[in-house]
C-alpha positions, 0 to 999 in steps of 0.5 A: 069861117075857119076849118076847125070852126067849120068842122065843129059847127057842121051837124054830125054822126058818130057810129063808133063809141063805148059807153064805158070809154066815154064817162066824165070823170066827174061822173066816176068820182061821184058814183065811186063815192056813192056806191063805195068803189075804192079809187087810186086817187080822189084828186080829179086831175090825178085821177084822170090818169087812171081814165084817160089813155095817151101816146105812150099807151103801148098797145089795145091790151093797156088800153083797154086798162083804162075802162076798168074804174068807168066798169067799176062804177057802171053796176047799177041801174041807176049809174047806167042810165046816168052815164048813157044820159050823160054821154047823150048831152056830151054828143049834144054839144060836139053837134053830134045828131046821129049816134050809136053808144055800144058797151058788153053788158057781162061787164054790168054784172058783177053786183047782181044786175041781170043781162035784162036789167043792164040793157034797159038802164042803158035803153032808159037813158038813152030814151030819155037823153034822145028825147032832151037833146034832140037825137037819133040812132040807138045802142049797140050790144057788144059781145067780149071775145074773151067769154066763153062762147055760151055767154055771148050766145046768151047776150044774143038771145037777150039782146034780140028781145029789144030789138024794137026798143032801140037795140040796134046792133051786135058787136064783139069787142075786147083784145083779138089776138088770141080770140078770133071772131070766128070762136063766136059765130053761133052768137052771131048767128042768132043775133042775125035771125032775131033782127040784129045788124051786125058789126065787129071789132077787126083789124085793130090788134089782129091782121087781115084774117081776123077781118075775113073771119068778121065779114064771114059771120055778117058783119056789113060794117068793121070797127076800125079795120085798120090792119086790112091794108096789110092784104090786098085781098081783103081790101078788095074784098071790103071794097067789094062787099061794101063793107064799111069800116067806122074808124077811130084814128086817135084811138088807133094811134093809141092801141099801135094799130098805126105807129101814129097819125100820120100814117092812118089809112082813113084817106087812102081808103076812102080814095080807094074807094072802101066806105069810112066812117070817123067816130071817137071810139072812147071819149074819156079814153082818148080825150076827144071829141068828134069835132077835134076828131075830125080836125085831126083827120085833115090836118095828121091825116091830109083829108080835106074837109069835103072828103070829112063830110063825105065820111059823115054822111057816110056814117048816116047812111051806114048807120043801123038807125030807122031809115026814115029818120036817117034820111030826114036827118041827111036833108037837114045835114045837107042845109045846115053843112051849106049854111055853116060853109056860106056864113060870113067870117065873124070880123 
């Protein structure tokens, strides 16, 4: 078997993807169309512009530019729990097994949703989506930096209530420079005391303090982390504590937090010995898959496809998931990764 057909039949986990940066663009057509959200183009190619980020994306300020429609059109219950379902069939076919689907909640209101009211349509697709396509994992909620520091204890507290309805985690996210993580450490706090794990946006368009702050508050795993090797320091100390960072090398690429593939961290972090996961980030956003996610580890990158498995079972093991079901999950990851690896070549 050939490496990109063996990179995508090998059963996967995926613990960094946005909700909103991951709806088919079929889906923003219709839902605009039905609710009456006013849209740039209704051509579906044209409009895949609005969505879909690329090479020239000049930094994680324009990036995050291309969520605004998906955010537009993600104001009802029933919208949300599409889009989750949805997401759920779209990891289905990348083989993905294992996955954690985060999104901010606050972006959900603008028409009159309650914080209570987005997090169950999220849970109720989900729910729904696991059970059809045959998943596991749960969802993350994300805090913005961006927010006043009331509203993301608010979250918090809400958030905390699900905690054993498949919310699994606290994130913060949104654009860093001139938001340090630290401005939100009350909120973190609370989540940590009502049974939330905690990950963090860090190191992708701020530089290593931005990650010292992150792992301070409790964060065990950073998204993307990138800008940590601009410190030796910082890298021991993610070494050190065990921090894992869950990387998106194409959005990376996007967002400038490297000047290109090519030079992303991913590999020499891992032989450095630091845990390192590979997600999509945002599928829409940055037109990918886990799949050619992972093809693009080893041939821009340079990792083997050994060290790509490596990162997979990674992302199970650090995963915030039931323990159980992600040790049942890494057996099975195991048989099938031997079967895919011995199958005779098709002739």
């Amino acid at each position: 078997m050939d490496e990109a057909a063996y990179l995508q039949a090998i059963p996967k986990a995926e613990l960094h993807l946005h909700l909103d940066g991951s709806v088919r663009p079929q889906t923003v057509l219709e839902l605009a169309k039905q609710d009456g959200v006013p849209l740039p183009t209704e051509d579906l190619n044209n409009l895949r512009d609005f969505l879909e980020a690329n090479d020239n994306t000049a930094s994680l300020v324009e990036y995050i530019t291309f969520f605004e429609l998906p955010i537009a059109v993600l104001q009802t219950m029933p919208a949300l729990e599409r889009a989750t379902y949805e997401l759920c069939e779209d990891l289905a076919k990348d083989n993905v097994r294992y996955a954690e689907i985060r999104y901010g909640p606050w972006l959900h209101v603008q028409h009159g949703l309650s914080l209570t009211d987005v997090i169950r349509a999220v849970l109720r697709g989900w729910d729904q989506g696991r059970k059809a396509f045959g998943l596991e994992g749960g969802i993350i909620v994300t805090a913005l930096r961006d927010m006043p520091p009331a509203q993301n204890l608010a979250l918090a507290q809400v958030a905390g209530r699900f905690v054993n309805d498949g919310v699994l985690g606290f994130d913060l996210a949104g654009d860093e420079a001139g938001h340090p993580p630290i401005l939100h450490q009350d909120a973190f706090r609370v989540a940590r005391s009502l049974g939330l794990n905690i990950t963090i946006h860090a190191g992708e368009a701020a530089g290593p303090e931005s990650v010292r702050q992150a792992i301070s508050m409790g964060a065990v795993r950073l998204g993307h982390g990138v800008r940590a090797q601009e410190d030796s320091e910082v890298v021991a100390m993610i070494k050190e504590d065990g921090i894992e960072l869950d990387m998106a090398p194409t959005s990376n690429a996007q967002t400038k937090a490297v000047r290109s593939l090519q030079d992303h961290p991913l590999k020499r972090f891992q032989e450095q010995g630091i845990k390192v996961t590979v997600s999509t980030d945002s599928r829409t956003v940055s037109d990918i898959t886990l799949g050619r996610e992972f093809q693009n580890a080893v041939r821009m990158i340079g990792c083997t496809p050994a060290q790509v498995w490596a990162m997979n079972l990674q992302a199970l093991e650090g995963g915030f998931g039931e323990n159980s079901a992600r040790l049942r999950l890494r057996r099975e990851f195991i048989e099938a990764e031997a079967a895919v690896r011995t199958a005779p070549a098709r002739g």
